[in-house]
C-alpha positions as CSV (number, residue, x, y, z in Angstrom):
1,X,0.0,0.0,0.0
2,X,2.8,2.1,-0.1
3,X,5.8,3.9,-2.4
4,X,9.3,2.5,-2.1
5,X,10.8,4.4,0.7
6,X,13.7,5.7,-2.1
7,X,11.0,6.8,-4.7
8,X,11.4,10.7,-4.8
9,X,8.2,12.0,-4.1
10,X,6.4,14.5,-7.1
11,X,3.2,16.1,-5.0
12,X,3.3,15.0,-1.4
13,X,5.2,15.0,1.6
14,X,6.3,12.4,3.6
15,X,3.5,13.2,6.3
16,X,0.7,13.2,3.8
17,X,2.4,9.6,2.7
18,X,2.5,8.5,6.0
19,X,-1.0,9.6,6.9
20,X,-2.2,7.2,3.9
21,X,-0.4,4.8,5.0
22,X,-1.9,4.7,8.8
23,X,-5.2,5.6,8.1
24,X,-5.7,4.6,4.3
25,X,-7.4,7.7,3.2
26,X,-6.2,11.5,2.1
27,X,-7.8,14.8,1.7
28,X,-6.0,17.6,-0.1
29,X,-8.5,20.8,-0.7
30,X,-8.2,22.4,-4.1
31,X,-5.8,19.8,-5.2
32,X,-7.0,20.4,-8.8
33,X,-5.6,23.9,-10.8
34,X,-8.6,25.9,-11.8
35,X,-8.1,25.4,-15.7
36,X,-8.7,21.2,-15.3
37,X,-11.7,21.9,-13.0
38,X,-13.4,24.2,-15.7
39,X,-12.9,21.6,-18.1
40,X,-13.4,18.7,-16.0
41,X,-17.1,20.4,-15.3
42,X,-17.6,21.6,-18.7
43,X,-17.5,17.7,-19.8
44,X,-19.2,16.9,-17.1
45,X,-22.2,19.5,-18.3
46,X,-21.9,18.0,-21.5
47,X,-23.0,14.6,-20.4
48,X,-25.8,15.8,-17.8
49,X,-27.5,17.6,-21.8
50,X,-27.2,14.7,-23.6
51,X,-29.1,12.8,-20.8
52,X,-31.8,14.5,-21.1
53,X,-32.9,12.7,-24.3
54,X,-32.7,9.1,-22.4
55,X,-35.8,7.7,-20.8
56,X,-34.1,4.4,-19.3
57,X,-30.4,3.9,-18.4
58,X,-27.8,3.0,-21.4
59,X,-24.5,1.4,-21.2
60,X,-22.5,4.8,-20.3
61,X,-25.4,7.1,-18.3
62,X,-27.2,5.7,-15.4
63,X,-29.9,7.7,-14.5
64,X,-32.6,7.5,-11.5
65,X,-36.2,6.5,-12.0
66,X,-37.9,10.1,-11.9
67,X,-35.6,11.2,-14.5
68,X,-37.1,13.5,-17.5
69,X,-35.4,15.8,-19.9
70,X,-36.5,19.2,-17.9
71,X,-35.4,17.5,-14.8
72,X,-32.2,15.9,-15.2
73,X,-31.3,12.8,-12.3
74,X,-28.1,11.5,-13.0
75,X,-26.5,9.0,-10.8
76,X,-23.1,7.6,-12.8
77,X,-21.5,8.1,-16.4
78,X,-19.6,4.8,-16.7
79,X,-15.9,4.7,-17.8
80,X,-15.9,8.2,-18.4
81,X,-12.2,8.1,-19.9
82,X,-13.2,6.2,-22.9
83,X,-16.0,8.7,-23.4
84,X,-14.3,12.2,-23.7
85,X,-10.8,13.3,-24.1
86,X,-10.8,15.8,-21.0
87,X,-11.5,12.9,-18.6
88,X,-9.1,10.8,-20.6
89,X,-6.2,13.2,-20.3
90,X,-7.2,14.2,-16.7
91,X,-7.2,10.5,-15.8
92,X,-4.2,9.0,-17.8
93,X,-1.7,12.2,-17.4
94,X,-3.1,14.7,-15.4
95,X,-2.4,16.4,-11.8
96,X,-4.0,12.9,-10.1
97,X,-1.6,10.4,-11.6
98,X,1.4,12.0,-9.6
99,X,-0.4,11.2,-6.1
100,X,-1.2,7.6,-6.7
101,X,2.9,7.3,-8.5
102,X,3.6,8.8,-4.7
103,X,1.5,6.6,-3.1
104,X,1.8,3.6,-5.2
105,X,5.1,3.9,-6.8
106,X,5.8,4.2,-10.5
107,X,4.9,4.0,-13.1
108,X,1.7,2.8,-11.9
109,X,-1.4,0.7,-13.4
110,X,-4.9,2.2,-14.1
111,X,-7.8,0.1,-13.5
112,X,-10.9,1.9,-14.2
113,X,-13.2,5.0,-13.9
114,X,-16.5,6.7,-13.2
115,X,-18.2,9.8,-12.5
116,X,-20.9,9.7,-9.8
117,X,-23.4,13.0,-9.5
118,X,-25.2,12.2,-6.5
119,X,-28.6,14.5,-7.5
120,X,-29.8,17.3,-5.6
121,X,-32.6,16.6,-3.2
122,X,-32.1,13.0,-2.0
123,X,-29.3,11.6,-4.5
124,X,-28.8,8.5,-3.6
125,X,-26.3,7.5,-0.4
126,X,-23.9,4.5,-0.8
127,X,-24.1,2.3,2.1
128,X,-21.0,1.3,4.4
129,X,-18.6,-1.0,2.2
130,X,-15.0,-2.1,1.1
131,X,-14.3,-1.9,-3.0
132,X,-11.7,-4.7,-3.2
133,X,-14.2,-7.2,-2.8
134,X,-15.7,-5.7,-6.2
135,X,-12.9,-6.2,-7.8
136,X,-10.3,-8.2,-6.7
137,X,-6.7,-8.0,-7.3
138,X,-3.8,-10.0,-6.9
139,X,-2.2,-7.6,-3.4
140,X,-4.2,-4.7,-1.9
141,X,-2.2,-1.4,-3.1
142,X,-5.4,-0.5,-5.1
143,X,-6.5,3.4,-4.0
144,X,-9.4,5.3,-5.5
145,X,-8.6,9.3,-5.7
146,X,-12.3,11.1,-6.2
147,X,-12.2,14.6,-7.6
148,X,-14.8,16.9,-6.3
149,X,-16.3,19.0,-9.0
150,X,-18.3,21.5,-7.0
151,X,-18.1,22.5,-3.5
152,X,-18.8,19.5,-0.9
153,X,-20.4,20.8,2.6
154,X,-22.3,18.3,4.9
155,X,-25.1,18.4,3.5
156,X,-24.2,17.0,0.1
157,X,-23.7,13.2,1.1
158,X,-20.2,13.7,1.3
159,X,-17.8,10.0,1.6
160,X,-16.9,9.1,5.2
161,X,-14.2,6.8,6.2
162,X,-13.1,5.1,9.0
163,X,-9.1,5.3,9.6
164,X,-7.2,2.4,9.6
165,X,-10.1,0.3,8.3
166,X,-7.7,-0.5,5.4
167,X,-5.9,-3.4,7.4
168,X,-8.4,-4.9,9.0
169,X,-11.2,-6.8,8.3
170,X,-12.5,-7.3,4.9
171,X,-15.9,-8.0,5.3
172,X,-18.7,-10.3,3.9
173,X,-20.4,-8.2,1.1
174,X,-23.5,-10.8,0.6
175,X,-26.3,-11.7,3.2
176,X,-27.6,-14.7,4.9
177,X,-29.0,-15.9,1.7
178,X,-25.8,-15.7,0.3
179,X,-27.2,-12.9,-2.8
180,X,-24.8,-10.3,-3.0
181,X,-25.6,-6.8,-1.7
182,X,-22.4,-4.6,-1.7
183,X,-22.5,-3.1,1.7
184,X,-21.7,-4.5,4.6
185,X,-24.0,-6.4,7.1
186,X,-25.9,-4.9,9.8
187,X,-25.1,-6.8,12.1
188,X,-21.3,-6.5,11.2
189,X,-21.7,-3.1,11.7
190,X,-21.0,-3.0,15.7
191,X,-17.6,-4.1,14.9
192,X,-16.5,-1.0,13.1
193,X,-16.5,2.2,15.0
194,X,-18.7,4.2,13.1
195,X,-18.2,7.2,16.0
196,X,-14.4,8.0,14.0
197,X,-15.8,8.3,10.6
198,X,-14.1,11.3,8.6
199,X,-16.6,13.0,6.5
200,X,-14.5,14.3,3.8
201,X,-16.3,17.3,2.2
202,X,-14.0,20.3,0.7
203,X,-13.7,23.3,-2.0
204,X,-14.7,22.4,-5.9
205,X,-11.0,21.0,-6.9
206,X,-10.5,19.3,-3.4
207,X,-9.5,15.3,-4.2
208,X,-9.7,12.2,-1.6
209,X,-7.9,9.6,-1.8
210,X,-9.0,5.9,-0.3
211,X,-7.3,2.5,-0.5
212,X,-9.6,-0.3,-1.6
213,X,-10.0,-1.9,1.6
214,X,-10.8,0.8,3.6
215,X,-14.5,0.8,4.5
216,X,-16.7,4.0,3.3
217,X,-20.0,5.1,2.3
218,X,-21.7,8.2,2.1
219,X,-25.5,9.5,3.1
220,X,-27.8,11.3,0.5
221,X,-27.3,14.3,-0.9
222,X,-30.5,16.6,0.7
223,X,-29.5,20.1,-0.6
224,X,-30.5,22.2,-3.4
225,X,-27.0,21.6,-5.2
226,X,-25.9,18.4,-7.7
227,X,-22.4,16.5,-5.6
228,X,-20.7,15.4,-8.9
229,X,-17.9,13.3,-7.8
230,X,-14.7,11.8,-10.5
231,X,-13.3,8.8,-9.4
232,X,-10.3,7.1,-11.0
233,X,-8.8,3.9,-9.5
234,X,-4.5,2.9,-9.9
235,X,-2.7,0.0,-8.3
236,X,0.9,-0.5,-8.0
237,X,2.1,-1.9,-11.4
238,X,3.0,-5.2,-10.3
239,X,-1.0,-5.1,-8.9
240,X,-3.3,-7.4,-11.5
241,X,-7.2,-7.8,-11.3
242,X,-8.5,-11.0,-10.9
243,X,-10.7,-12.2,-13.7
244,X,-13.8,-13.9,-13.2
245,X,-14.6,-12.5,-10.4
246,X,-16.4,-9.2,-9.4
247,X,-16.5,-6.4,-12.6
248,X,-13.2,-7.2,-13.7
249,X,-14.2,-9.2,-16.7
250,X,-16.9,-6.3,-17.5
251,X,-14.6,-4.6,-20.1
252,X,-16.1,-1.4,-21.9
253,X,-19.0,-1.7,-20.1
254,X,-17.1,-0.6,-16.6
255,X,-13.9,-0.8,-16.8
256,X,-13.5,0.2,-20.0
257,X,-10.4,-0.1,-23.1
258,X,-7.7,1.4,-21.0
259,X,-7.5,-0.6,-18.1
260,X,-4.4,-2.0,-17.2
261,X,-2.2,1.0,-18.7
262,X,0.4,1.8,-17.0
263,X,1.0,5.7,-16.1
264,X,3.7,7.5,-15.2
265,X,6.2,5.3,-17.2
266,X,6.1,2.7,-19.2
267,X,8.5,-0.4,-17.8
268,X,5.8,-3.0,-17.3
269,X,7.1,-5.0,-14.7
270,X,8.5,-8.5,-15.0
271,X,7.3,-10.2,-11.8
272,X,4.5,-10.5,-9.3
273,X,3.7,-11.7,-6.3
274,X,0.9,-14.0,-5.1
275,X,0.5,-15.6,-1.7
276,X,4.1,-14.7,-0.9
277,X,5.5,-16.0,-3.9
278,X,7.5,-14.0,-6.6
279,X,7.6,-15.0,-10.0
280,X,8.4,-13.5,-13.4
281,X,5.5,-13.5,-15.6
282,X,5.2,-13.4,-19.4
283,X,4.8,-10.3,-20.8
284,X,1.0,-8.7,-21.2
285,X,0.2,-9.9,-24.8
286,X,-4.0,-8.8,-24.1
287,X,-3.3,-6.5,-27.3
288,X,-2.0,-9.0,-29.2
289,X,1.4,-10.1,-30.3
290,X,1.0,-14.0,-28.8
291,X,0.7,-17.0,-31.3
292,X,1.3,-20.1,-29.3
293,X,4.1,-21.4,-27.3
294,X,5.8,-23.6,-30.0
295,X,6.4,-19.9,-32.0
296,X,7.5,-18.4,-29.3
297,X,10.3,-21.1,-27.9
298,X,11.2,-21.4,-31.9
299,X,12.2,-17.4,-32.0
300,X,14.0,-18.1,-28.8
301,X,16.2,-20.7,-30.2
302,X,17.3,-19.4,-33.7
């Protein structure tokens, strides 16, 4: 969950690393320079007009069920990187990559992104939960570093975190019945003390940061105002979701085309370890450039 300790660091300091590191979780108001928020918002605008011709949910816009074109109830744009070049470049190469290369190490490896509005006047809240156990990867360096695009007060729905829920438990995500709900159980819920949650709310441009096993949630939004929130998950590059399990294997339809680019570099490492074992792995050949193994041992021995 952490940089290497010689990595020189490109945005934070040591005490901001550390902090992540003890409690899982970061806060940095007005993180974001004031030219990438205007943009960032003026795609996000661009999505909330284009909704208003929908009447049910589509493979990018999810929208809530008392949505109508004069009155606009977004809840997500999916993948949002592979649907507009300002989230693309914000995501891939912007200000945000040089925290999770801090926190992660570089060059990193993006997994996916998404853009949840949270609608004025009861958007939706997102019960108590852990991501990891969405989707799964092979350590638990995964973080999640949500951009707020308008000013966040208490009102809102901002996220709350627990610190230091990152290390602990990793909780049971289905119920008695065994169907999977994607919050954790009530009666779980006296195990985690819910009295230290930080609610994380901030200036327009202020960013959060939160490891994937750190638990979280956030109530509804009851003001007058929409809580757009940009969320963009990295891993440490030697980090590797688990396919067949969670919304890994979803592709475009959540994860979307870019996932598993590295940023911040391009030296894909060679090894990885699982269950305390290290091993060098074959190269990623998921954009081609594999045959079969009789062509490649043939090369190898002219």
């Amino acid at each position: 969950m952490q940089a290497p300790t010689s990595q020189r660091l490109r945005v934070l300091d040591e005490s901001q690393v550390e902090f992540y590191r003890t409690n899982g979780y970061l806060l940095l108001e007005s993180f974001v320079p004031a030219d990438w928020l205007k943009r960032l918002v003026d795609a996000s605008n661009e999505f909330v007009e284009e909704s208003r011709s929908l009447t049910a949910a589509d493979r990018r816009l999810d929208i809530e069920p008392d949505h109508t074109a004069e009155n606009p109830r977004l809840r997500r744009l999916t993948s949002p990187v592979d649907h507009h070049e300002t989230f693309a470049e914000f995501t891939l190469s912007g200000p945000v990559v040089d925290v999770a290369l801090d926190l992660v190490g570089a060059p990193a490896r993006y997994h996916h992104s998404k853009l949840n509005y949270k609608w004025s006047q009861g958007g939706g809240a997102v019960q108590w939960h852990q991501d990891i156990q969405y989707w799964p990867h092979s350590d638990f360096t995964p973080l999640t570093i949500g951009v707020y695009l308008a000013d966040v007060d208490d009102e809102m729905g901002p996220m709350g975190i627990i610190p230091g829920s990152h290390t602990g438990t990793l909780f049971d995500l289905y119920d008695d019945n065994g169907d999977w709900t994607g919050r954790i159980r009530d009666e779980d819920l006296p195990s985690i003390d819910l009295e230290a949650v930080d609610w994380l709310t901030g200036p327009a441009g202020s960013i959060t940061v939160h490891n994937c096993g750190s638990v979280h949630g956030s109530m509804p939004n009851n003001s007058g105002r929409v809580r757009p929130l940009l969320l963009q998950t990295y891993s440490a590059a030697d980090s590797y979701p688990l396919l067949g399990v969670g919304t890994n294997g979803l592709g475009g339809g959540f994860v979307g085309n870019h996932s598993g680019r590295l940023v911040g570099g391009s030296d894909a490492p060679r090894s990885l370890t699982i269950d305390g074992r290290r091993m060098c792995a074959a190269p990623d050949w998921s954009r081609g450039g594999y045959t079969t193994i009789f062509d490649v041992q043939a090369e190898n021995e002219r």
